[in-house]
N, C-alpha and C positions, 0 to 999 in steps of 0.2 A: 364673405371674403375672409373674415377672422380664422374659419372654419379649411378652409382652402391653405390660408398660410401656416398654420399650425400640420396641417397634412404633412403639408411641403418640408416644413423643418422638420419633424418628425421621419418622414426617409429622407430626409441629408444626412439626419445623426446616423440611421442605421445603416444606410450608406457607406458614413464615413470610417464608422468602428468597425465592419466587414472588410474594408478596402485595410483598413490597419492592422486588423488581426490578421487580413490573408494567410500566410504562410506558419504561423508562429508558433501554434500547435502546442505541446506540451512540455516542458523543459525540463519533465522529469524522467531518468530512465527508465526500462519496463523493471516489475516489482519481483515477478517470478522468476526462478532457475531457468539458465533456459537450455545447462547442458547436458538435460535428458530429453528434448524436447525430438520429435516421429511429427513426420510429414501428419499423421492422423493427430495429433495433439501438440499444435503448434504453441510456444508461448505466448501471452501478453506482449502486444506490441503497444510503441505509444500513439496516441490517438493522433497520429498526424500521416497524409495520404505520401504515395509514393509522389519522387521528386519527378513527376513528367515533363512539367512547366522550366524546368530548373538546368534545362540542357545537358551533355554528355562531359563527365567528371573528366581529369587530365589524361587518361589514357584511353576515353576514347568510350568509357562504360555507362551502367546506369549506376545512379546514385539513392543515397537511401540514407535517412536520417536514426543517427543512433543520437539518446538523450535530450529531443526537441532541436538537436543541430549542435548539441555541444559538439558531437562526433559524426562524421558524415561517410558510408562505408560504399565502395563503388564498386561494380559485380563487372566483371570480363568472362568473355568465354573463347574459349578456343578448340573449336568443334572437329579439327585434325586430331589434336591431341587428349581427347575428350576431358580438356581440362580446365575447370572454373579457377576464377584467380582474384579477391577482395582484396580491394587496398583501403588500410582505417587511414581517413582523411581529416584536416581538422575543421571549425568553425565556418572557415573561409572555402571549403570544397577542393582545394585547390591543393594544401599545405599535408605531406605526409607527416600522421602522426602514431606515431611507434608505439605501443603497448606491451605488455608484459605477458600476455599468453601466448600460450605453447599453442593452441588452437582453437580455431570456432568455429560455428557449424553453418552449412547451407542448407536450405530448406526450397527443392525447387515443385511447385504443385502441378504441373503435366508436364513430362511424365512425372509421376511423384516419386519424389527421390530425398532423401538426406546425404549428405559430402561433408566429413570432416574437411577440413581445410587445415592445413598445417603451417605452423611459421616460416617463412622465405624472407630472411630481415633483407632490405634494401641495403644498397650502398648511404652509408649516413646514419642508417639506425642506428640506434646506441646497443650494446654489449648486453644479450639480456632480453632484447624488446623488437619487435617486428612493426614494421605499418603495410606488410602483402604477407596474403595467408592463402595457399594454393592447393588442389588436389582435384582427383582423378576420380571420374565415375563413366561409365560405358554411356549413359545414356545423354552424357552431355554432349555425343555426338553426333544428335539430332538437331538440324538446323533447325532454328524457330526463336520465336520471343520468349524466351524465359519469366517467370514473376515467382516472385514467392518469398520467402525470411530470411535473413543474416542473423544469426546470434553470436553473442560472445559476453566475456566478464572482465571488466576492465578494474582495477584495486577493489575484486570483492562486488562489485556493480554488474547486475547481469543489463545487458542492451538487448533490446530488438527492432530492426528495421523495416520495412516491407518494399521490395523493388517488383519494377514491372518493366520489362524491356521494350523499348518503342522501333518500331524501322526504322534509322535514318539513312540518306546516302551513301555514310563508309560501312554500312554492316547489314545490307540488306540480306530479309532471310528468306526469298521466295525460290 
């Protein structure tokens, strides 16, 4: 019986630290450059999975954790215009958060493609700083699930993300 409750608490704790740690990942951002980085030699990303679990960020994309979630970057596409479009998000997923590059790169793995993305400041960004970076490639107008990197360098901080598109309701790709 001793042997039995020891079991038992034994996976509660492991249990309970898995159920804790869930989402929490790494809080630190990726270490390497990431603005020379080729669909063939991606960067260092941080050890944390795309946000599947996490639902569709405010405009409707997927989401993708830059710095363990300090910064949260969300991927659109618009497959008329064959045009991808990231907004850097803040903590909360929710909250545009403006930064100071001119640009960042997308990284999509079928078909494999790299897209600068370029600053499009919102209304609200401050003078200087974007939180949507947009650009144009032929082949993002292939309807399908997209997955694949966001990079960028925030004061000197390179980030990397990893997204993975899911079907839902408003954006189906069949």
């Amino acid at each position: 019986m001793k042997k039995f409750a020891l079991t038992l608490t034994s996976l509660t704790v492991i249990g309970t630290l898995t159920f804790a740690i869930g989402c929490g990942g790494s809080s630190q951002p990726a270490t390497q450059p990431t603005t020379s980085a080729t669909p063939e030699s991606s960067p260092q990303t941080d050890e944390h999975p795309p946000h599947a679990g996490h639902g569709s960020g405010p405009h409707e994309g997927t989401l993708a954790d830059w710095g363990g979630g300090k910064y949260h970057v969300e991927f659109t596409v618009d497959h008329d215009k064959h045009e991808g479009t990231v907004y850097i998000l803040g903590d909360d997923e929710k909250t545009a958060s403006p930064i100071t590059a001119a640009e960042i790169q997308l990284i999509i793995n079928e078909p494999a493609m790299q897209v600068t993305l370029k600053a499009a400041p919102q209304e609200g960004d401050s003078e200087g700083s974007a939180s949507r970076f947009v650009g144009n490639h032929e082949s993002l107008g292939v309807v399908q699930e997209y997955a694949g990197t966001i990079t960028g360098v925030i004061d000197d901080t390179p980030y990397s993300g990893d997204f993975k598109e899911e079907p839902h309701a408003t954006h189906d790709h069949e």
